[in-house]
N, C-alpha and C positions, 0 to 999 in steps of 0.2 A: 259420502264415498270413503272416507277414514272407518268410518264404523266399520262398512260393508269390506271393501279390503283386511283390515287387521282380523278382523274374526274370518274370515275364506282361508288367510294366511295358519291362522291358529288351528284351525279344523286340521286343514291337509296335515302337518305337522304333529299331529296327536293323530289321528289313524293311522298314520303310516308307519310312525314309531312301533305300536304295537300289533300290524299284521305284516309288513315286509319287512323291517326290520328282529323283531321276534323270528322269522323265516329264517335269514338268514343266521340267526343265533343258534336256530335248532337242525336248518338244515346244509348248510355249507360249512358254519366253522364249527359245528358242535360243541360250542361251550360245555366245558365240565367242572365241576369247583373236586372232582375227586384228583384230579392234575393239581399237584405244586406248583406256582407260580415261581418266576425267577427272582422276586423280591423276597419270596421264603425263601430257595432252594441257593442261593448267590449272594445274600444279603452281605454287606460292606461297609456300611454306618458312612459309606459319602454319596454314591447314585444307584446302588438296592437297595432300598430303604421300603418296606409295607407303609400304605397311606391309609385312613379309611378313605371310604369314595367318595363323601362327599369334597374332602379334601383334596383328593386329586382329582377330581371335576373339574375344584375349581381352578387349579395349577392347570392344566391339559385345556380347560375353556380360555384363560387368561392367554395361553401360548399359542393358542391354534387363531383365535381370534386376532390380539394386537388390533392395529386400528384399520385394518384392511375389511371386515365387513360394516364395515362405515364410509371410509374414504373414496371404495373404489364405487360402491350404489350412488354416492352424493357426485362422483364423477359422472357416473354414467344416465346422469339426470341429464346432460346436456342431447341425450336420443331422446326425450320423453320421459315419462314414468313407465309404461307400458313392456318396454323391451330390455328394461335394466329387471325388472319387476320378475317376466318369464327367464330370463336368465339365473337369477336366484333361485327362484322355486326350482324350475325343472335340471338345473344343475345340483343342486341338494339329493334331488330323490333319484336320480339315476348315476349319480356319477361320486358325488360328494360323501357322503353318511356311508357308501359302501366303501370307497376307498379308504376314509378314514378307518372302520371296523378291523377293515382287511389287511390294512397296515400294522395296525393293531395286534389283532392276533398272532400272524404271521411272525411277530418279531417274539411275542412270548413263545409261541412254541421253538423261537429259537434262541432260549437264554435271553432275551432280551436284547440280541446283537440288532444291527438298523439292517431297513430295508434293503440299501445297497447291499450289506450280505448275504441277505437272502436272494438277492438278483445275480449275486456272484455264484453262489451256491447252488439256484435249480438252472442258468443260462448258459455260466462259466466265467470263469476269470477275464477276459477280457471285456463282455457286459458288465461284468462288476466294476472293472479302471473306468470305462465309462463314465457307468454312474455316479463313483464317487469325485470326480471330479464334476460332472455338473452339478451335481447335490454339494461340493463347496463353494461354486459360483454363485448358487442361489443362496446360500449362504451369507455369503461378502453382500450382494445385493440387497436383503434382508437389513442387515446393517444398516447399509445407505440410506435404502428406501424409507422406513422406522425412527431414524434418527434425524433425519429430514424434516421430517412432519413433527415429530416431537420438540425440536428446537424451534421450526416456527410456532406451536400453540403454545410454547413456555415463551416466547418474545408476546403473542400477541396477548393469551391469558395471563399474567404473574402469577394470579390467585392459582393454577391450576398446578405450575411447577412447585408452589409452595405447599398445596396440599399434599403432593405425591412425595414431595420428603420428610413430611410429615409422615407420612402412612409407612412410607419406613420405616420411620424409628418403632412405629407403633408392628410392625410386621417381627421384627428382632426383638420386641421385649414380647409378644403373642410366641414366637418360637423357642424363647427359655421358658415359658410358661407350658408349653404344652411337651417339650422333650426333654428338658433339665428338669424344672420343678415337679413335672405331671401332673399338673392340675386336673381337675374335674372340666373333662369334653367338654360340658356343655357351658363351664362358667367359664371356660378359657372364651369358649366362643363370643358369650356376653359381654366380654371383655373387651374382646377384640373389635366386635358392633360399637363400641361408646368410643374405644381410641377411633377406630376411622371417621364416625361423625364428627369425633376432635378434630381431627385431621384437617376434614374438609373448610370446618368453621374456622379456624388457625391459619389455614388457605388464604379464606374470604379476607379474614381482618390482618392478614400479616404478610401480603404477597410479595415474591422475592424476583425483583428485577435484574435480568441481566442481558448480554446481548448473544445472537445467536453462534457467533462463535465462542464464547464461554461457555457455551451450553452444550457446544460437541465437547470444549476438554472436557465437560464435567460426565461425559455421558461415554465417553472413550476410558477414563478410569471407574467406573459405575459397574460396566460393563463386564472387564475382565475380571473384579474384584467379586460379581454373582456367581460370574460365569463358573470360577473356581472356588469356591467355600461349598461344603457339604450341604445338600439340596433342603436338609431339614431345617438349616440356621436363617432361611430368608423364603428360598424359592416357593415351600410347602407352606408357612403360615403366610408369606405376601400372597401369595395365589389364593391361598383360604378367604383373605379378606377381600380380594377381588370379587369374589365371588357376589356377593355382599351387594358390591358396585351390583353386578349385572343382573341381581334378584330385585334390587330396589329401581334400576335402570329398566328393566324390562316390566315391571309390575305397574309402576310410573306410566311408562309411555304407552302399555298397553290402555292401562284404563283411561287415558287420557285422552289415543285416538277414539275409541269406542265412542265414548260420549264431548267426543267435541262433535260428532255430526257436521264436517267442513266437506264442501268441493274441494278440489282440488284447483290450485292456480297456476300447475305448471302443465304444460299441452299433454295430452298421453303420448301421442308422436311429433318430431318437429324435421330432422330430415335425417337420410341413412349417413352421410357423413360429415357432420359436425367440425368444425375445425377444435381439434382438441391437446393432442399428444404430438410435440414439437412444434405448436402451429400450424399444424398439417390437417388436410382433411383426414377426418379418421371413421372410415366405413364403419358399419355395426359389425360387421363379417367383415374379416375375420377377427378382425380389433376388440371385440368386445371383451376376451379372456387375458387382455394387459390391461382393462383397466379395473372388472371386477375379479377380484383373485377370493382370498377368502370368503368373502359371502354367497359365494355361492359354492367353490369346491377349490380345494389348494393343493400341490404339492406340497408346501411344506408342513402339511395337519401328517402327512405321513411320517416323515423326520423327527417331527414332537414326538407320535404314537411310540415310534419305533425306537426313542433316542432315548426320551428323557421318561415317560409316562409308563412304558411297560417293564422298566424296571424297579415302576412302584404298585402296581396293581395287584392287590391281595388276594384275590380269586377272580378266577377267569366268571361268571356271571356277571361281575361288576364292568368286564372290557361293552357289553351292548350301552350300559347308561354312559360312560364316558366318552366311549369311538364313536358310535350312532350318533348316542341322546345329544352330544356338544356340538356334533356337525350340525344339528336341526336346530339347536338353539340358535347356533349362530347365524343360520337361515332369516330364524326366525326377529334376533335384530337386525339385521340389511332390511326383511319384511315394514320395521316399526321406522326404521332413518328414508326409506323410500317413501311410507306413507306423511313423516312429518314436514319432510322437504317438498312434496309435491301436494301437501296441503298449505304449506306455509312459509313458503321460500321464496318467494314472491315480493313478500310481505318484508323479512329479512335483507333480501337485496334491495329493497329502496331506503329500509331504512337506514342500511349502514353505509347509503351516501355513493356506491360503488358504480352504478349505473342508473341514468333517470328514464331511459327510454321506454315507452311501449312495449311489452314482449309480446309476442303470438308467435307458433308455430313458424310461420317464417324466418323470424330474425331471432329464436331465442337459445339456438344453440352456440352461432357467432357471441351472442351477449352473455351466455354463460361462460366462453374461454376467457372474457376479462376477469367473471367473476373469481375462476379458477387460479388467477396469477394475481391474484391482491394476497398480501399476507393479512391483513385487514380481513377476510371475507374469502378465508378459502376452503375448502372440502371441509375440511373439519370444524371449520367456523360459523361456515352455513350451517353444518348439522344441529352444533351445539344451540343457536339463536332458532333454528325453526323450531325444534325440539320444546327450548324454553317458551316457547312461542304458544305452542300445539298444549301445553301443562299451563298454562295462565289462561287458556280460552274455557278451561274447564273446573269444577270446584275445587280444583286441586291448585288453583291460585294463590291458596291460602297461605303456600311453601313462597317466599322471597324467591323473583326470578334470579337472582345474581347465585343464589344456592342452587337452582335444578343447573341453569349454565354450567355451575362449575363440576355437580354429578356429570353431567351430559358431555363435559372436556374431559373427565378423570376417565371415563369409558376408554376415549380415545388415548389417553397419557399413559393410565395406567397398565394397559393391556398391553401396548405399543411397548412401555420399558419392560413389558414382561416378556415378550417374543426378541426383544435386542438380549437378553440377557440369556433368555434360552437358545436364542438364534448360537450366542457366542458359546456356552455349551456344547451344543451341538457342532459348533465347527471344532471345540477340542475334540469331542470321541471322531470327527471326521478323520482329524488328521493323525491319530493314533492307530485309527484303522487302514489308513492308506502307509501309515508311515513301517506296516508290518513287515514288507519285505525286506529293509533296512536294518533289520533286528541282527542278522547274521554278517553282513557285508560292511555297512559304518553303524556299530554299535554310538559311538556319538551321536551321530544326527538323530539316531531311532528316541535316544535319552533323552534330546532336547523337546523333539516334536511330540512326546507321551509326558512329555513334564505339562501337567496340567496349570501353570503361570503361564508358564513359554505360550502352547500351543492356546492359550486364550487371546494374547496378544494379539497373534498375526489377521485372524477375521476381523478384530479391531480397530482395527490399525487401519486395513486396507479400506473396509466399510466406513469409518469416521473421514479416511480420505476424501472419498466419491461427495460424501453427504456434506463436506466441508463448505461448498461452492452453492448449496442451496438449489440447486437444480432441479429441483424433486420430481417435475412433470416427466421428464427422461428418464430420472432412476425409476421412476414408479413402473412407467411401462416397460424396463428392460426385466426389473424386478417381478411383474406380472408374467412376462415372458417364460423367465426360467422357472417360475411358480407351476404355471400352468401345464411347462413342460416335464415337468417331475411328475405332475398329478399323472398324466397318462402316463410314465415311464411304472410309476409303482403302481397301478390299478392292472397293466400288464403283469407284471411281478405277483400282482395279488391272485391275479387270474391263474395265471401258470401255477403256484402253491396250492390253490383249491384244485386243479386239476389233475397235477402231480402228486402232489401227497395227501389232499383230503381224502383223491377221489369222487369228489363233487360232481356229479353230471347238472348242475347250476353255474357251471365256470362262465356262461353266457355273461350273465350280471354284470363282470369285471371287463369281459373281451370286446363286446361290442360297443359299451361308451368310451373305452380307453380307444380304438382306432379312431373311432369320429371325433375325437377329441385332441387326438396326438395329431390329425391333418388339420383340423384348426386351428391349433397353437403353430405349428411348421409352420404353416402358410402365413401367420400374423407377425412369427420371429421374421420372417424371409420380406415382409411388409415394412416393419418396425427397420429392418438394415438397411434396406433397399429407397426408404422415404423420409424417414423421420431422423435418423441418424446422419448422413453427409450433410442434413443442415446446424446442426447442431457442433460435427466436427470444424465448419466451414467456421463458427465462433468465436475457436478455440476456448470453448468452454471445458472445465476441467472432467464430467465424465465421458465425453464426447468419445475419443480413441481408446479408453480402459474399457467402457462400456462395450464396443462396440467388438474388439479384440474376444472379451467374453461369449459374446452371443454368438459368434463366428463361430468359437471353439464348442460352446455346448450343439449348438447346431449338426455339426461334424460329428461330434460323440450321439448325440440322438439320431445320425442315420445308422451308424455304428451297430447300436440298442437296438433298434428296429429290427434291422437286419437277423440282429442273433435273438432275438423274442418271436421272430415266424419261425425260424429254423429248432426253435428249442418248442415251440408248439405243434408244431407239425411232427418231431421225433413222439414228444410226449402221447398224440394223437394215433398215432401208430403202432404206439405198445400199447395202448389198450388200456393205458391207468387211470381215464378216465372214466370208464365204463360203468 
């Protein structure tokens, strides 16, 4: 079943890329490399900055992923394998890879400014206040969510925080190599391959213990200090080498499910709602889009495209392998953590002592919510032990399992501190671009919040807040919540710019998975407030009324959005520019 799954997975995945995805490169956004890109045309030596693509792959892969298409499939193992499984796929190809593209372009053709201003721009200014304000909430969330999970697998792995500051030092001496010194592409590259294998083995033999509150301060100053230094002195060679991770992560575990030839031992279904998220039963419907977020389609792959990635993209040809190709990649790991867990997680959970009982369909999604709240054996720990598991049952045994673990945590770590640091980026240009009207009335405040320190701070701050308390099952799903509500806000946006200004008569693509998608997230936030939240308040546990305060507001702003996204499609509809 591993064999048969991973390769079905791999097929769709490579056709689709080059007939629907090619489609829409030639026939919706018309790629052209004869157009300046805003990295040439705006260039600034701190965020226009040209990449080549393989380099900003792997920055835009390392940001758009984080640990979210891992976390959220190894969540949503507790419905089965079956319905986390079609969730990924058919959210990818209808929903996912076009929002990402479309996000993408859309912001080049607009200097590279974010999606909110393109939603402000074809809707009007009050969609735009909107937006930018729940696109800062998912923001802060981000944070939380990320730095949660990253502080528990730096308590439970040492080895895995010790590699990733390793891979640091090794990222900062690869970025004077390749834009101060100018070394030769391809030795930098060789370079950089031998420091991260350093890295990881430095990891293994020298793990650095601490406890999870030192790991938010360390991760609260980490954060603001990426967040603001010029994107070529860390972001661009750390991403490079990430990349690295997910070549060798993906290459690994593909050939490993192939030929391990294993059943599966976790049920394909077990029941539609699980107790999962707040201890609550948690329906498949509508719930399923707060717990898988990236791996199958995100709001915030739009924010990267838009924020941080299209103002390094060299020529518009290169936007399909980056926007597309990274969306399907990342498909395509949720595909290889769904097939190693539900061949070998089973296996995993007895051994690490967590629960001894019988599982079957019946009782095994109750027994997966214990699984879920051990720091010992949680989402990202099952991953990393099935994973290691699924690579020793095959000739590739050969690798020491305590080395694939610690590749299989870095996926998680490393990605994870890559979307906190761009996450926090991304809240600076947020709040420079909100802070515009400010420019003429309190030239102070406008100073402070465009001072690139300053305005790194505040999503910091508030985000390490939430994540302080360890709560993570609640941040995750509030965090899914505003994820998933952004995806439909901006595949609307993306919809409206192919109709409006493309001229596309393909605007279908965009409009009709963004409405079935924007009622199932509504209906899961309006679930999520309604169920999961007054128990949690009822605690007084610390994200309980912040969280809760958030979801309220972005709710309100997403009827807001709605409202002026028929009213602005229906005008556009009427004059005839889509025709």
């Amino acid at each position: 079943m591993t064999t048969f799954i991973i390769v079905i997975g791999f097929l769709i995945y490579f056709t689709l890329y080059f007939t629907y995805g090619k489609k829409l490169e030639r026939d919706v956004v018309m790629a052209s490399d004869a157009k300046e890109t805003p990295s040439q045309r705006l260039y600034d030596g701190v965020d226009y900055i040209p990449a080549r693509t393989p380099v900003l792959f792997g920055h835009h892969f390392a940001s758009i992923a984080g640990a979210a298409p891992i976390i959220g499939p190894a969540l949503a193992i507790c419905w089965g394998w079956v319905p986390g499984l079609l969730w990924v796929w058919f959210g990818n190809i209808f929903i996912g890879a076009v929002h990402d593209y479309l996000a993408l372009m859309a912001s080049v053709r607009y200097d590279g400014k974010s999606v909110q201003f393109v939603a402000s721009d074809l809707m009007g200014k009050r969609t735009g206040t909107a937006f930018y304000w729940i696109v800062f909430f998912l923001l802060v969330l981000v944070v939380a969510a990320f730095g949660a999970i990253i502080g528990r697998m730096f308590v439970a792995t040492p080895a895995i925080a010790s590699a990733f500051i390793w891979m640091i030092v090794a990222a900062l001496i690869l970025g004077v190599l390749m834009y101060r010194v100018k070394m030769n592409f391809n030795a930098v590259t060789l370079i950089g391959i031998v420091m991260l294998i350093a890295a990881i083995i430095i990891g293994v033999e020298m793990p650095i213990t601490a406890t999870y509150q030192t790991w938010m301060i360390f991760l609260f100053f980490y954060i603001i200090i990426a967040a603001s230094i010029p994107v070529n002195v860390l972001l661009q060679p750390r991403d490079y080498l990430n990349s690295f991770l997910l070549y060798a992560g993906l290459l690994v575990g593909f050939i490993a499910a192939v030929f391990a030839f294993r059943g599966f031992e976790i049920p394909a279904f077990s029941t539609f709602s699980p107790v999962l998220l707040g201890g609550k039963p948690t329906p498949f419907w509508p719930a399923i889009p707060l717990v898988i977020a990236c791996g199958s389609l995100s709001g915030f792959h739009s924010l990267v495209a838009s924020g941080t990635t299209s103002k390094q993209l060299d020529k518009e040809s290169s936007g399909l392998s980056i926007g597309y190709g990274a969306m399907f990649t990342e498909g395509f790991l949720s595909t290889i953590v769904i097939v190693s867990i539900a061949g070998f997680g089973y296996t995993a959970i007895l051994n690490a002592g967590v629960t001894t009982e019988a599982l079957n369909p019946g009782n095994w999604g109750a027994a997966f919510t214990k699984i879920s709240a051990s720091v010992k054996l949680s989402a990202a720990n099952l991953f990393t032990q099935s994973y290691a598991d699924m690579v020793n049952s095959t000739w590739l045994s050969i690798i020491p399992t305590q080395y694939v673990k610690v590749l299989a945590g870095m996926w998680v770590a490393a990605f994870a501190m890559t979307t906190l640091d761009t996450t926090n980026r991304l809240g600076r240009y947020c709040l420079s671009e909100m802070a515009a009207p400010l420019k003429e009335s309190t030239p102070a405040v406008y100073t402070a919040l465009t001072n690139r320190w300053i305005a790194s701070v505040i999503p910091a701050a508030i985000g390490i807040y939430l994540a302080w308390s360890g709560n993570w099952l609640i941040i995750w799903g509030s965090f899914g919540a505003a994820n998933q509500l952004i995806a439909s806000i901006a595949l609307m946006t993306g919809a409206i710019w192919v109709f409006a200004k493309m001229r596309s008569q393909f605007h279908a693509v965009a409009v009709i998975p963004a409405v079935l998608l924007w009622i199932t997230v509504t209906a899961a936030i309006i679930w999520f407030l309604a169920v999961v939240m007054p128990g949690d308040i009822a605690k007084k546990a610390v994200p309980g009324w912040t969280v809760s305060v958030i979801l309220v507001i972005m709710l309100i702003m997403n009827f807001i959005f709605i409202t002026d996204f028929w009213k602005s499609y229906k005008k556009v509809g009427q004059s005839g520019s889509g025709a």
